[in-house]
N, CA, C and O atoms as a MOPAC input file, in Angstrom:
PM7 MOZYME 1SCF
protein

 N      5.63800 1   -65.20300 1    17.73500 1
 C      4.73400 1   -64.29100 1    17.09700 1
 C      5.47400 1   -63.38300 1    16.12200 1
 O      6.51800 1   -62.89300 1    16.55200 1
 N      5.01400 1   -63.00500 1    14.58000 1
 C      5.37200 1   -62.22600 1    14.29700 1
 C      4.74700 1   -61.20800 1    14.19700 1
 O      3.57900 1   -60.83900 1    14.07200 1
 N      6.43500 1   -60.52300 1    14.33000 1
 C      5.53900 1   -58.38900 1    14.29400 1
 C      5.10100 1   -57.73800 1    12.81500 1
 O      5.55800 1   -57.64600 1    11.67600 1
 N      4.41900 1   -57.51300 1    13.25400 1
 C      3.73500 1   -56.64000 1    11.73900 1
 C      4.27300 1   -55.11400 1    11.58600 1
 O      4.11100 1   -54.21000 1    12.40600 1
 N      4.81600 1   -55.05900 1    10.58900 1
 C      5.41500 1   -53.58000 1    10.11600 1
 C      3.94300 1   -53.11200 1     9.34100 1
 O      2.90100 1   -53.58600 1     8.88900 1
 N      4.69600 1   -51.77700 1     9.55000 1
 C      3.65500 1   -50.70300 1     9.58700 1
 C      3.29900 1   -49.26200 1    10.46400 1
 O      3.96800 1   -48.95500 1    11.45100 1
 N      2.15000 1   -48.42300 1     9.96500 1
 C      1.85300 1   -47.45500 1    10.76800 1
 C      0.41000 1   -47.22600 1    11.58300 1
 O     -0.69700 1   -47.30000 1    11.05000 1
 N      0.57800 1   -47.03100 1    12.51500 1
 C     -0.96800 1   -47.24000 1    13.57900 1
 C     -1.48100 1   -46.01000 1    12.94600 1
 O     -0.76300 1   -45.12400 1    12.48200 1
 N     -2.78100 1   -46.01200 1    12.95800 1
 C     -3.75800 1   -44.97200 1    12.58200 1
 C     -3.98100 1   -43.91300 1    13.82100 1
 O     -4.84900 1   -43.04800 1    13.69600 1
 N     -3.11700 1   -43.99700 1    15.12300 1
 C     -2.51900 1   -42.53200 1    15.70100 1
 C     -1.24000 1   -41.87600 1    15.22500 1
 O     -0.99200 1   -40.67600 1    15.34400 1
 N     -0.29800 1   -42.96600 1    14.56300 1
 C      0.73200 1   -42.49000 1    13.81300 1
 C      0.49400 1   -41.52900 1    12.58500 1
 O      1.25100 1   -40.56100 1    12.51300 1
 N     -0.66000 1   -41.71300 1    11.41500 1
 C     -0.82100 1   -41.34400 1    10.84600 1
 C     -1.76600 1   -40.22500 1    11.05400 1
 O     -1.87700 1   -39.25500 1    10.30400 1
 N     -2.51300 1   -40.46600 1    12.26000 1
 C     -3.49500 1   -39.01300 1    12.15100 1
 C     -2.34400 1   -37.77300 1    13.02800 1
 O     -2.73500 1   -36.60600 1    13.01500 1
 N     -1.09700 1   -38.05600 1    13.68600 1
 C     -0.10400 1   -37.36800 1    13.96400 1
 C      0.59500 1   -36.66500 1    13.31600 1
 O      1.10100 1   -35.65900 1    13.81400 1
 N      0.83500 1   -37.08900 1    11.80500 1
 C      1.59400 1   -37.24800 1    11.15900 1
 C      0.44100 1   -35.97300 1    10.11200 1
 O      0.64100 1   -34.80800 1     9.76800 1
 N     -0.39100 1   -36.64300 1     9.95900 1
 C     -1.69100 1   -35.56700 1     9.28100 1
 C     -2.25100 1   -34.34700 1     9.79600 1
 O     -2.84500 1   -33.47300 1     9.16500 1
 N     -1.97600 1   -34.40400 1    11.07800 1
 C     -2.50000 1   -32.66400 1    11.84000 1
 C     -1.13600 1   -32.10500 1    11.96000 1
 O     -1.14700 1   -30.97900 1    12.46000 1
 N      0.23200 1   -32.63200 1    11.59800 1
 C      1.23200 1   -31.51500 1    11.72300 1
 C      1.81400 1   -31.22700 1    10.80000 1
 O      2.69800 1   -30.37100 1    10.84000 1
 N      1.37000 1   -32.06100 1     9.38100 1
 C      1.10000 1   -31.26800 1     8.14000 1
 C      0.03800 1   -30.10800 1     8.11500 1
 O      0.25600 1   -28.93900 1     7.79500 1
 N     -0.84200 1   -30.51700 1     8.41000 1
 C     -2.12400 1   -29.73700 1     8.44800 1
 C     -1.21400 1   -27.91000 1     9.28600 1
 O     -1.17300 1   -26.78900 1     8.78000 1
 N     -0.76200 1   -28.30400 1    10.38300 1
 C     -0.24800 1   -27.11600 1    11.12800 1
 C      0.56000 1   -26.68000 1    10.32400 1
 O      0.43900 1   -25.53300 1     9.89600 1
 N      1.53400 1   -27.46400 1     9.94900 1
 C      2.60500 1   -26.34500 1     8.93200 1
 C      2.06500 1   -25.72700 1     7.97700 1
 O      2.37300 1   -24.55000 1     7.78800 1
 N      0.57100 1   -26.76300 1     6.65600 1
 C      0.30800 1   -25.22500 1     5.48200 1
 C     -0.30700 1   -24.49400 1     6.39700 1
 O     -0.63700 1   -23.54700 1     5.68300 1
 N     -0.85000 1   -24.14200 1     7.83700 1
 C     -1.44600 1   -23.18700 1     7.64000 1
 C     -0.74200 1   -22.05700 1     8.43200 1
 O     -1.13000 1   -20.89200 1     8.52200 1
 N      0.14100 1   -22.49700 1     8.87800 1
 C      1.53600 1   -21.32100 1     9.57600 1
 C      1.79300 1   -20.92000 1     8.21300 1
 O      1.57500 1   -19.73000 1     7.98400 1
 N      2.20200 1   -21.62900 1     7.25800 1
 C      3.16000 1   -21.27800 1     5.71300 1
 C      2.10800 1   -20.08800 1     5.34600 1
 O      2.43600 1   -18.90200 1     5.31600 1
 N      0.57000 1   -20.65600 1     5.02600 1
 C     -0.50300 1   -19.77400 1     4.64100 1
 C     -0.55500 1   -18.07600 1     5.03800 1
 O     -0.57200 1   -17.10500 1     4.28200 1
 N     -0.56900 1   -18.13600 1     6.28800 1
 C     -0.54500 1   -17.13300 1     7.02000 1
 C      0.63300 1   -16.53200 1     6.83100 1
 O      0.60700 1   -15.44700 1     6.25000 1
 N      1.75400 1   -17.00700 1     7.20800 1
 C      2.80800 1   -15.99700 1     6.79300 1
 C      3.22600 1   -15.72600 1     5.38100 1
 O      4.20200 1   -14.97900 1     5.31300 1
 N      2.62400 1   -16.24100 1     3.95400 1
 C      2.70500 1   -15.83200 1     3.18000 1
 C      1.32600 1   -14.56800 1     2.91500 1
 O      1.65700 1   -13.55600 1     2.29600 1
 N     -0.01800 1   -14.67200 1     3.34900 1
 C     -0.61400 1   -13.49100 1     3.19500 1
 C      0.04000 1   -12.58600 1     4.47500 1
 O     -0.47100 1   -11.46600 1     4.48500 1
 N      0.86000 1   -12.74600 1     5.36400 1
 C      1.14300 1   -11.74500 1     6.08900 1
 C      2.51200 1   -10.50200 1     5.21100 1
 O      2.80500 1    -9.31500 1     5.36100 1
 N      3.00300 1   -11.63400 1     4.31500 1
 C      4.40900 1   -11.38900 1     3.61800 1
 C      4.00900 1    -9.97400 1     2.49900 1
 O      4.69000 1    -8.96600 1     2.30900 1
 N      2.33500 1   -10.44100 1     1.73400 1
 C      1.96800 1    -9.80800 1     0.68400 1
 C      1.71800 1    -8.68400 1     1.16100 1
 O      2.08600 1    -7.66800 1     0.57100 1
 N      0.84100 1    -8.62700 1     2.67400 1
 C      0.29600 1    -7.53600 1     2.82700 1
 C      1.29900 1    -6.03500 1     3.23400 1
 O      1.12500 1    -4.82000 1     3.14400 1
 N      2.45000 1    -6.99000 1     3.73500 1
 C      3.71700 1    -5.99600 1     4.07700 1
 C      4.33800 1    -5.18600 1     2.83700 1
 O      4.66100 1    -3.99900 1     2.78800 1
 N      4.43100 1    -6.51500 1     1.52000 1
 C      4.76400 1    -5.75400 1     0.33200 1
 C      4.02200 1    -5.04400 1    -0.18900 1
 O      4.54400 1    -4.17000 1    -0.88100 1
 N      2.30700 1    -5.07700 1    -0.10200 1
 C      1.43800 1    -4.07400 1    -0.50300 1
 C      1.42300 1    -2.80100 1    -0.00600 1
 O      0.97400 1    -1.86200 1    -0.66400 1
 N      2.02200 1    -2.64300 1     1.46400 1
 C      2.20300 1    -1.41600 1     2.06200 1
 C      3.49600 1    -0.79000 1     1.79400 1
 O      3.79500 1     0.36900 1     2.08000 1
 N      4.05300 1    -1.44400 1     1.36200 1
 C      5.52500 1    -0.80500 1     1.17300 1
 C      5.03700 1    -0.36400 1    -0.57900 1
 O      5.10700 1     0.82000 1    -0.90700 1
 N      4.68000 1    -1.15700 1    -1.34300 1
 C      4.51100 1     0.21700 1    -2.45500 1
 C      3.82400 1     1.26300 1    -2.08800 1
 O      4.14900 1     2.44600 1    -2.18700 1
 N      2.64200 1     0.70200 1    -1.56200 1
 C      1.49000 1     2.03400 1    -1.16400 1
 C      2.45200 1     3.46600 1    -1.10700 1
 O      2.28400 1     4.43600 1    -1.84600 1
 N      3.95500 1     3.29000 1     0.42500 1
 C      4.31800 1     4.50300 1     0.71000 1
 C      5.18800 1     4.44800 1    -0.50800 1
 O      5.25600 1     5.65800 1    -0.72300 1
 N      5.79600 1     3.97400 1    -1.31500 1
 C      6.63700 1     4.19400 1    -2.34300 1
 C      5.98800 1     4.98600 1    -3.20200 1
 O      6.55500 1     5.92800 1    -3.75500 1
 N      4.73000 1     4.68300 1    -3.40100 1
 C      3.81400 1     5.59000 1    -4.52800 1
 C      3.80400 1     7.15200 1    -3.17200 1
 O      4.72200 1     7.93400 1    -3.42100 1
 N      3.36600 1     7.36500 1    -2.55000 1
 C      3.06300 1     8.39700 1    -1.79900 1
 C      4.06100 1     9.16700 1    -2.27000 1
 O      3.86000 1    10.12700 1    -3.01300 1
 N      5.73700 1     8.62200 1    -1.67900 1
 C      6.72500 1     9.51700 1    -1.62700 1
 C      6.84800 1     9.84600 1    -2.85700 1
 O      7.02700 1    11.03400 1    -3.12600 1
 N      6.79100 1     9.00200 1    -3.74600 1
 C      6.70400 1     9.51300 1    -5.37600 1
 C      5.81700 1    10.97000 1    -5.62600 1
 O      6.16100 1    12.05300 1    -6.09900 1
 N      4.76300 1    10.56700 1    -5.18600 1
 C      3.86900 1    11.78400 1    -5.55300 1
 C      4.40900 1    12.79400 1    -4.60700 1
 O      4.73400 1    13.85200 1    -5.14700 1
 N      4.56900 1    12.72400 1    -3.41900 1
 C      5.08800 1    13.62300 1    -2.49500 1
 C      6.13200 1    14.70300 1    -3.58700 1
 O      5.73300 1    15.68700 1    -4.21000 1
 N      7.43100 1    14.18200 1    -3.55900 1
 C      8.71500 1    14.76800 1    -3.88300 1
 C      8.23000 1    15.35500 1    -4.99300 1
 O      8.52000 1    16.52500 1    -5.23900 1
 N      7.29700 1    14.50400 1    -5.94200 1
 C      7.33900 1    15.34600 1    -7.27100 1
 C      5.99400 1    16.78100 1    -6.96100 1
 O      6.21800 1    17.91900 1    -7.37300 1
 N      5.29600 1    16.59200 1    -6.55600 1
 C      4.65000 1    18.17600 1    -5.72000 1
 C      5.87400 1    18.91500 1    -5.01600 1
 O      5.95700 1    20.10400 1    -5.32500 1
 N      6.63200 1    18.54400 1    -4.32000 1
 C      7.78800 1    19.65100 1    -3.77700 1
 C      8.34400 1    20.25600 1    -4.58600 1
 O      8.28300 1    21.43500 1    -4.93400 1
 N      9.51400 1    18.54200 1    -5.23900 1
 C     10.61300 1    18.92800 1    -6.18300 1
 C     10.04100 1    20.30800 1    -7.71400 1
 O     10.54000 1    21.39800 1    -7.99100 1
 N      8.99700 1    19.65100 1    -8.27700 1
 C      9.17900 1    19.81800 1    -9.44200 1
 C      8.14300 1    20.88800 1    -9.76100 1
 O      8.31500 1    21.86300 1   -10.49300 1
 N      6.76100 1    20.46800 1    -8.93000 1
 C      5.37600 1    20.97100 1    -9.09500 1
 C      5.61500 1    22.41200 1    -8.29800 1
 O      5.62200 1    23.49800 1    -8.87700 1
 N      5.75600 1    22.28200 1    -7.26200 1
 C      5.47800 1    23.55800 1    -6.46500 1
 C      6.96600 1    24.38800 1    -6.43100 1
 O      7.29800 1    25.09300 1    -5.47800 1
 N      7.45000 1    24.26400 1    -7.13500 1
 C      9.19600 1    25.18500 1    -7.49000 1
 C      9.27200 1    26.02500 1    -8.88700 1
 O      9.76600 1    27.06700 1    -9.31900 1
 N      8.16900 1    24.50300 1    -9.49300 1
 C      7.73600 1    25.96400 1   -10.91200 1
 C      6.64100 1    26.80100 1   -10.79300 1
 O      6.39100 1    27.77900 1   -11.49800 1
 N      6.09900 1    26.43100 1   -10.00200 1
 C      4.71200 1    27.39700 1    -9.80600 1
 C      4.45200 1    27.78400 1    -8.74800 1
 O      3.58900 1    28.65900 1    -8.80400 1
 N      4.88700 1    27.48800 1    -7.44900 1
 C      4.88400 1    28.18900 1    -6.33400 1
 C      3.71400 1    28.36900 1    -5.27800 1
 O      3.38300 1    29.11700 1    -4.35800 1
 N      3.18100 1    26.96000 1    -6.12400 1
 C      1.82100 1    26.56500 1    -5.10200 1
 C      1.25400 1    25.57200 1    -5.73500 1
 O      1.28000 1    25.31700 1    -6.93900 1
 N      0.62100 1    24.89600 1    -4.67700 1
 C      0.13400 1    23.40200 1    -4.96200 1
 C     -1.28400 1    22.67700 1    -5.67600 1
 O     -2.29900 1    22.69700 1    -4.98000 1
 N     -1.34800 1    22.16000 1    -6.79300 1
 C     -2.94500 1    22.00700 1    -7.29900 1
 C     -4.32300 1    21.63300 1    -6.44800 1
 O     -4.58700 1    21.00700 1    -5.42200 1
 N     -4.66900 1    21.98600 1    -6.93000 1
 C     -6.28800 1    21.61500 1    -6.19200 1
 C     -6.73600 1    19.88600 1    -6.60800 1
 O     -7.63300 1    19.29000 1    -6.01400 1
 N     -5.83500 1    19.22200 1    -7.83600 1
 C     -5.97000 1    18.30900 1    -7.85800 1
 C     -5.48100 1    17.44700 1    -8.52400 1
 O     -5.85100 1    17.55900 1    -9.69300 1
 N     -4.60800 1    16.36100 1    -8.31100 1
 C     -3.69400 1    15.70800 1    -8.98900 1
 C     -3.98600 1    14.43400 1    -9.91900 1
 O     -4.72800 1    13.46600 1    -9.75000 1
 N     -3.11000 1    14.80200 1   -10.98200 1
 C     -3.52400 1    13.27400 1   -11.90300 1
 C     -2.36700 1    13.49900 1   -12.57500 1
 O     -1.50500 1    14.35100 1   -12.35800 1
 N     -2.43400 1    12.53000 1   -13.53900 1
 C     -0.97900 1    12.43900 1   -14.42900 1
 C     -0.43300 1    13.47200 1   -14.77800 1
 O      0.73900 1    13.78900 1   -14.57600 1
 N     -1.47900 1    14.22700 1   -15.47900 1
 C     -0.94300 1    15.91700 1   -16.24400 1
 C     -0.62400 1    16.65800 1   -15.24300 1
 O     -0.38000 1    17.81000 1   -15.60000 1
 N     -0.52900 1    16.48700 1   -14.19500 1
 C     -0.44000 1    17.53300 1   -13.12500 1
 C      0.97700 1    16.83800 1   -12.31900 1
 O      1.81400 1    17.67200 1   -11.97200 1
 N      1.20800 1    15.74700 1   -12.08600 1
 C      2.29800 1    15.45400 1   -11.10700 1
 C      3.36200 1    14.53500 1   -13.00700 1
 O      3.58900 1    13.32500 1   -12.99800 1
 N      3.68200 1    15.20500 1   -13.96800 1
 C      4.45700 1    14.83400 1   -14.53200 1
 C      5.88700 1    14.35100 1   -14.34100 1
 O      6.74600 1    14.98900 1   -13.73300 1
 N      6.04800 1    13.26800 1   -14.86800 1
 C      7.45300 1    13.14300 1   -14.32100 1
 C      7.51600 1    11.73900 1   -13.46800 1
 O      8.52900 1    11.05400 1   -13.32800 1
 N      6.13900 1    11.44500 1   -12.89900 1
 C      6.36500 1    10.12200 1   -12.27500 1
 C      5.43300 1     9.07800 1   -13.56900 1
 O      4.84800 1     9.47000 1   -14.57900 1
 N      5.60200 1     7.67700 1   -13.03500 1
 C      4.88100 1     6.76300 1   -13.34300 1
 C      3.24600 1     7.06100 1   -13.23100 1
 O      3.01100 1     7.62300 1   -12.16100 1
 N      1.97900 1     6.83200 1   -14.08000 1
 C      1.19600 1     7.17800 1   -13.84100 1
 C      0.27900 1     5.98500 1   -13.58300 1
 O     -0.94800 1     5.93000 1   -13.66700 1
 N      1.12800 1     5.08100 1   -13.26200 1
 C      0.64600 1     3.62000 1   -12.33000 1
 C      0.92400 1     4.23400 1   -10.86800 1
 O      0.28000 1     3.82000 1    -9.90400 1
 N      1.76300 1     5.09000 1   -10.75300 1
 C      1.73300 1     5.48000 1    -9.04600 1
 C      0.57800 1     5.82700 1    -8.40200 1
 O      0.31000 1     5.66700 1    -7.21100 1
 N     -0.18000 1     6.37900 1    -9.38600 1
 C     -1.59500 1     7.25800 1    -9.31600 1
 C     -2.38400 1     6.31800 1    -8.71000 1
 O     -3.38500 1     6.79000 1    -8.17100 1
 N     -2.22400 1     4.97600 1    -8.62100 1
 C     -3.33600 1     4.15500 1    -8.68300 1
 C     -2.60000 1     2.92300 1    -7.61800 1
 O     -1.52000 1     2.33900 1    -7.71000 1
 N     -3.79900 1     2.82500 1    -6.50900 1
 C     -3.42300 1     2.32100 1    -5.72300 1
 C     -3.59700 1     0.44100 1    -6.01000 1
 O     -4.07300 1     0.07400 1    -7.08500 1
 N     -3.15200 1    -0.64100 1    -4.91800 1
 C     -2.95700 1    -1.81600 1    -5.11400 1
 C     -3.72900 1    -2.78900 1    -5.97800 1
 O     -3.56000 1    -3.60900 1    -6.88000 1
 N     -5.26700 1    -1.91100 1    -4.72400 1
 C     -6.65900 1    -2.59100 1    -5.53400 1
 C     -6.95200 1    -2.31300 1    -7.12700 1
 O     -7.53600 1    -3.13600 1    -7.83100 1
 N     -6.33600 1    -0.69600 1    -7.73500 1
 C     -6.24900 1    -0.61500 1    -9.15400 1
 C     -7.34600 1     0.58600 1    -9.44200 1
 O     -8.00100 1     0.59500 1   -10.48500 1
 N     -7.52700 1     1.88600 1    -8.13500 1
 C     -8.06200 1     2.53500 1    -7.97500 1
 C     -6.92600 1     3.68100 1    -7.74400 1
 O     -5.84300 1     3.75400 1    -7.16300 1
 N     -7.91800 1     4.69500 1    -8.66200 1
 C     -7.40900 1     5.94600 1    -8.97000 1
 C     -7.28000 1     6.82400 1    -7.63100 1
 O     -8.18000 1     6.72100 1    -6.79700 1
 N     -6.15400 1     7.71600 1    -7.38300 1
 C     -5.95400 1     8.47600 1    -6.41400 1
 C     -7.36900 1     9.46600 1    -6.39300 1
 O     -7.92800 1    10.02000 1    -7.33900 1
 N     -7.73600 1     9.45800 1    -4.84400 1
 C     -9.33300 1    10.20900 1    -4.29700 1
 C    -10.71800 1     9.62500 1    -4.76900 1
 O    -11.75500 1    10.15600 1    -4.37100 1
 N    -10.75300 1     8.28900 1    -5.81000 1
 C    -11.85700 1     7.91900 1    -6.21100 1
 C    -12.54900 1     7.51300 1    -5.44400 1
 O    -11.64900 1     7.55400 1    -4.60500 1
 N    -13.51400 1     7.05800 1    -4.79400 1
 C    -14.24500 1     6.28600 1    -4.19000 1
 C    -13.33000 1     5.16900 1    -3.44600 1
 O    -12.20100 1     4.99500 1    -3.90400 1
 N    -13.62000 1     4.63700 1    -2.67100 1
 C    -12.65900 1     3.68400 1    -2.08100 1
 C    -11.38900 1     3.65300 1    -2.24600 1
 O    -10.84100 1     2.68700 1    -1.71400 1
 N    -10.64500 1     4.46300 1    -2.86700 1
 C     -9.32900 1     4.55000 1    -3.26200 1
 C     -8.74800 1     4.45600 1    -1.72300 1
 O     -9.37000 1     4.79600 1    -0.71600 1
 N     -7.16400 1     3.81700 1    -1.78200 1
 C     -6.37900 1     4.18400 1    -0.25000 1
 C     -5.24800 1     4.83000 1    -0.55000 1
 O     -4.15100 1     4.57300 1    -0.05300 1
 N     -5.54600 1     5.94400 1    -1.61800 1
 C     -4.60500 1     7.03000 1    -2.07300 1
 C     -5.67600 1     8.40900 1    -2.09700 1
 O     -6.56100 1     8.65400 1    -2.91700 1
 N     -5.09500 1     9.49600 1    -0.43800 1
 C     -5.96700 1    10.73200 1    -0.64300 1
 C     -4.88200 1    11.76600 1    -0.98600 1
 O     -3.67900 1    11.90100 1    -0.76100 1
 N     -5.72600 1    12.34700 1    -1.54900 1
 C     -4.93200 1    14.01400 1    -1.69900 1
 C     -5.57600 1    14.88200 1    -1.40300 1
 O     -6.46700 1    15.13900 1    -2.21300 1
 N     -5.50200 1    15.69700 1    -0.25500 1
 C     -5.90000 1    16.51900 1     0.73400 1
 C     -5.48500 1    18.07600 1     0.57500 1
 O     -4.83100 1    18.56400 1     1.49600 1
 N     -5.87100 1    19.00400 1    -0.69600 1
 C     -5.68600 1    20.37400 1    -0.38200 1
 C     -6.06700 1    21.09600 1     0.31500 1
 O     -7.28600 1    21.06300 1     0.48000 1
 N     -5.29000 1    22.10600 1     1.08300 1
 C     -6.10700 1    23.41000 1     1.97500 1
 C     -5.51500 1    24.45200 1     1.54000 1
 O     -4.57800 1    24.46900 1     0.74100 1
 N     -6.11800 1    25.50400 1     2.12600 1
 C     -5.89800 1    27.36000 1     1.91600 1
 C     -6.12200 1    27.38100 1     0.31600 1
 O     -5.32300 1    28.10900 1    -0.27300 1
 N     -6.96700 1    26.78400 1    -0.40600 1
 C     -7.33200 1    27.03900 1    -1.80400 1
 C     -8.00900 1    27.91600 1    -2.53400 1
 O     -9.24000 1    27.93000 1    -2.55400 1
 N     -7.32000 1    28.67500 1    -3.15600 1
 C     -7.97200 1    29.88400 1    -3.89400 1
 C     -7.80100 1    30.09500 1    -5.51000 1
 O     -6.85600 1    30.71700 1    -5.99600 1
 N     -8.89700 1    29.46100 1    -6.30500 1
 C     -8.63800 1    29.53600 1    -7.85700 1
 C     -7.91900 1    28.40800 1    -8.33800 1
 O     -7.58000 1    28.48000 1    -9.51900 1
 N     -7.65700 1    27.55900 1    -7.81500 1
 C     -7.38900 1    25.91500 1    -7.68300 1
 C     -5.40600 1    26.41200 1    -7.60100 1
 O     -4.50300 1    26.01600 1    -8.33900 1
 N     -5.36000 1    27.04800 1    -6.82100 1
 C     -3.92400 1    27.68900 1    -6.43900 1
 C     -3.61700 1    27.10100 1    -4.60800 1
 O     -3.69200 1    28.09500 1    -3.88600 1
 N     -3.35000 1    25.96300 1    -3.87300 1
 C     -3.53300 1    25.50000 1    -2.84500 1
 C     -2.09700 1    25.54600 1    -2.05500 1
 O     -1.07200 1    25.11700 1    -2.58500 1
 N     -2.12700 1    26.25800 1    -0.38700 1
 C     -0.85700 1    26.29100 1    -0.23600 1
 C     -0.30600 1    25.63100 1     0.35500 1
 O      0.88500 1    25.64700 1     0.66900 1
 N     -1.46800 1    24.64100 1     0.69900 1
 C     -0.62800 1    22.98100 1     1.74200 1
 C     -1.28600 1    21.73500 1     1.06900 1
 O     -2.11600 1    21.66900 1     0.16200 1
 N     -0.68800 1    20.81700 1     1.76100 1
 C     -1.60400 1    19.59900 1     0.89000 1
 C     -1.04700 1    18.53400 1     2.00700 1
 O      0.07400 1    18.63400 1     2.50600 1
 N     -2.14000 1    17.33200 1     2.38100 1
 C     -2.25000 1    15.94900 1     2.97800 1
 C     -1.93800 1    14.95600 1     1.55900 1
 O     -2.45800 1    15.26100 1     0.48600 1
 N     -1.32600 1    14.13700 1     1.64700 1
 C     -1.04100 1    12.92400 1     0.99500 1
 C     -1.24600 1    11.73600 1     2.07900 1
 O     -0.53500 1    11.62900 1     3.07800 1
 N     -2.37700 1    10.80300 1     1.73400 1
 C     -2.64700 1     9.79500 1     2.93900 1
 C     -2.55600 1     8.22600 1     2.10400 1
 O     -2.98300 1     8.18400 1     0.95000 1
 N     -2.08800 1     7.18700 1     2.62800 1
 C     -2.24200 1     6.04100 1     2.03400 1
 C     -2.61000 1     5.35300 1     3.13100 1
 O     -1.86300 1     5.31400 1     4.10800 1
 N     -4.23800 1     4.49600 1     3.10500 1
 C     -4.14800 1     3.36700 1     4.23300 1
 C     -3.35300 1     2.22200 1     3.75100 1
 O     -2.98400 1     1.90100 1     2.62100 1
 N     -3.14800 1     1.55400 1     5.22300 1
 C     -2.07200 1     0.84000 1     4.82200 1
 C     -2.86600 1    -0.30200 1     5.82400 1
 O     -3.69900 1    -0.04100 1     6.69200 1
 N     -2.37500 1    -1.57100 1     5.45300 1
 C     -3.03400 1    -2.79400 1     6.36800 1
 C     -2.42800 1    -3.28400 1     7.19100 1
 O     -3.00800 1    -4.20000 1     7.77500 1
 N     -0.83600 1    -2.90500 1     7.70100 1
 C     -0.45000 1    -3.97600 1     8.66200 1
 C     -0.37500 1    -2.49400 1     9.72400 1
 O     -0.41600 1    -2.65300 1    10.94400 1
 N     -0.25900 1    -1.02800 1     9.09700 1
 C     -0.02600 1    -0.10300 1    10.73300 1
 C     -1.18200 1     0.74300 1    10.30900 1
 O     -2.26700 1     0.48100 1     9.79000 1
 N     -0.63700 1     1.77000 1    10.67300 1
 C     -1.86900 1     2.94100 1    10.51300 1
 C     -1.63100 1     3.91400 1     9.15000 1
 O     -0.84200 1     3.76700 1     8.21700 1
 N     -2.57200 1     4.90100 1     9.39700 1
 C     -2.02100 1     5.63900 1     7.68600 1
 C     -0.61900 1     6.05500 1     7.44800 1
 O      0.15900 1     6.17600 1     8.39400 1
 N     -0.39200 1     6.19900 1     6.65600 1
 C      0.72300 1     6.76000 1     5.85700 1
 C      1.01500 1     8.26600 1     5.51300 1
 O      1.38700 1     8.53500 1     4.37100 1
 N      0.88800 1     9.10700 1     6.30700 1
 C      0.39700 1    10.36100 1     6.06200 1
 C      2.16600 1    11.32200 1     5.48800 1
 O      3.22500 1    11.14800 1     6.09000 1
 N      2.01100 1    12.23800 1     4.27700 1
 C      2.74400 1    13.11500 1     4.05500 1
 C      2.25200 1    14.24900 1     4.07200 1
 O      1.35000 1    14.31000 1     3.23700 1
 N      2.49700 1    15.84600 1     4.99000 1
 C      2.08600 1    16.85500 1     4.23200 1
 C      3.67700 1    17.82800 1     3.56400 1
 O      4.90700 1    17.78400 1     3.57000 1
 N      2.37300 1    18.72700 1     2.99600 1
 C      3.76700 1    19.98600 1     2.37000 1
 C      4.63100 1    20.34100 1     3.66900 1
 O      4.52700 1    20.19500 1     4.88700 1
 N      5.40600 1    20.80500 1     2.89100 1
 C      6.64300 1    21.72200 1     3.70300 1
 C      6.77900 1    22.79200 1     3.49400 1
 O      7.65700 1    23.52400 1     3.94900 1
 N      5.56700 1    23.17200 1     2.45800 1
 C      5.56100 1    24.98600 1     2.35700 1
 C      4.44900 1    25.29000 1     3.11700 1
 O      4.11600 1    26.46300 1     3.28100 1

């Protein structure tokens, strides 16, 4: 008798579900990969805005705005302003807050900086004055 070369159609459906398993391990850990790098700018933008309210904002003036945008936190990127999705810091759905308290005459003497973030929990900075 001769043997016939070749692959049995359990060989190949074996062979087809552990392809199948690897893109979708690959899948997953590449949206798991993005979402880690999306949170890591998120706090990169925060601390940005953070330091420059300490450093620069609240040393020349000696208290914190009632509300931040480019003209007001000068000095950084004004892509920081704007979170992953491409939303402006405090807009509507934005996952960039800015949180003033003790405000009098838009003169504020603490402030929350919050970024949600998707793989932990928020991202929270406040003042140190």
């Amino acid at each position: 008798m001769k043997k016939k070369s070749g692959f049995t159609v359990i060989e190949i459906c074996v062979v087809i579900i552990f392809l199948i398993v690897v893109g979708v391990i690959f899948t997953i850990q590449r949206f798991e990969l993005l979402a880690v790098q999306r949170d890591q700018i998120r706090k990169l933008s925060i601390n940005e805005i953070y330091y420059n309210l300490e450093e620069v904002y609240y040393k020349k003036n000696g208290y914190y705005p009632e509300k931040i945008n480019e003209d007001v936190v000068k000095g950084i990127e004004p892509n920081l302003l704007t979170d992953p999705s491409g939303i402006i810091i405090n807009e509507e759905k934005s996952e960039y807050h800015y949180e003033p308290t003790n405000c009098e005459n838009g003169k504020c003497k603490k402030f929350t900086l919050r970024a949600k973030l998707e793989k932990e929990g928020d991202f929270i900075k406040k003042s140190r004055n």
